[in-house]
ROPAMI-334253 format. One line per field, with one value per residue (C-alpha): residue number from 1; residue in three letters; x, y, z. Coordinates in pm, whole numbers, plus 50000, padded with zeros to 5 digits. Each point is the difference from the previous one (the first is absolute). Layout:
num = c(NUM,...)
residuo = c(Ala,...)
x = c(X,...)
y = c(Y,...)
z = c(Z,...)
This chain:
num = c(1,2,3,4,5,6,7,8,9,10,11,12,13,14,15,16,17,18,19,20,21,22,23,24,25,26,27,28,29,30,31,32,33,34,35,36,37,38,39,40,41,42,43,44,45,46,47,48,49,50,51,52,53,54,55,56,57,58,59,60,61,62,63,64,65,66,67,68)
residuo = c(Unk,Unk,Unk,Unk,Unk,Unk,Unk,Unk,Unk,Unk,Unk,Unk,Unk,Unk,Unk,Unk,Unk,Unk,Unk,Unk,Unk,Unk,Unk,Unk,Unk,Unk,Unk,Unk,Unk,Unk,Unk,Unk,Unk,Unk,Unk,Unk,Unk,Unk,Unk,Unk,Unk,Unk,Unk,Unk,Unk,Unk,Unk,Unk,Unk,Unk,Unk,Unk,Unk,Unk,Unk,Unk,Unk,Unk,Unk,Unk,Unk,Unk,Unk,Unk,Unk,Unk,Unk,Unk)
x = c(76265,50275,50168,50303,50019,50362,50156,50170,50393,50217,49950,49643,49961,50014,49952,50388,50281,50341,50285,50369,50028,50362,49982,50237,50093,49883,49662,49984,50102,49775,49734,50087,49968,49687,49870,50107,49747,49731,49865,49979,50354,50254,49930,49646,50104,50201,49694,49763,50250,49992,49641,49975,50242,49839,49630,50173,50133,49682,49805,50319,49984,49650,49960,50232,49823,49682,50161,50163)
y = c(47577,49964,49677,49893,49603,49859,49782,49690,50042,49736,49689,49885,49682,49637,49701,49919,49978,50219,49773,49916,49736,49883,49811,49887,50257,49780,49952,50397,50058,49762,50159,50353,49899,49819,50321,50241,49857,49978,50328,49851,49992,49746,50001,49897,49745,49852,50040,49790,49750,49937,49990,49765,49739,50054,49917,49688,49887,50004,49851,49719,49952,49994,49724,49810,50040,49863,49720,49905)
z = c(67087,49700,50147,49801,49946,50111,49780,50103,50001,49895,49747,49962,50175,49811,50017,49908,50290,49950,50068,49853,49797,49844,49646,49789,49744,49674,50161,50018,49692,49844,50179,49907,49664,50001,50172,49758,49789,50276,50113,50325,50032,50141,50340,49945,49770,50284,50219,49739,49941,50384,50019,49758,50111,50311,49950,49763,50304,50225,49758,49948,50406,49950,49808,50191,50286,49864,49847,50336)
């Protein structure tokens, strides 16, 4: 009853999508570099940066929406 365990193929799954995204070369480099000193690297810089500006911009339309 020695039963080997399987294990899963492939990436492991996240909670990020894959896609293509073009930018303009000066924001990648500026990112590269800012990532080189991150150990999270550049790509995840780009991905905080988003989220940021994002939940700034619900809480702006927020606000505006309360004050009518």
């Amino acid at each position: 009853m020695n039963e080997t365990v399987k294990k899963p193929v492939g990436r492991p799954s996240s909670r990020k999508k894959l896609l293509t995204l073009r930018l303009e070369q000066e924001i990648v480099d500026f990112y590269r570099e800012v990532g080189q000193a991150n150990s999270n690297g550049w790509l995840q810089e780009v991905n905080d940066t988003l989220k940021r500006s994002m939940i700034t911009r619900k809480q702006w339309a927020k606000q505006r929406e309360a004050n009518g």
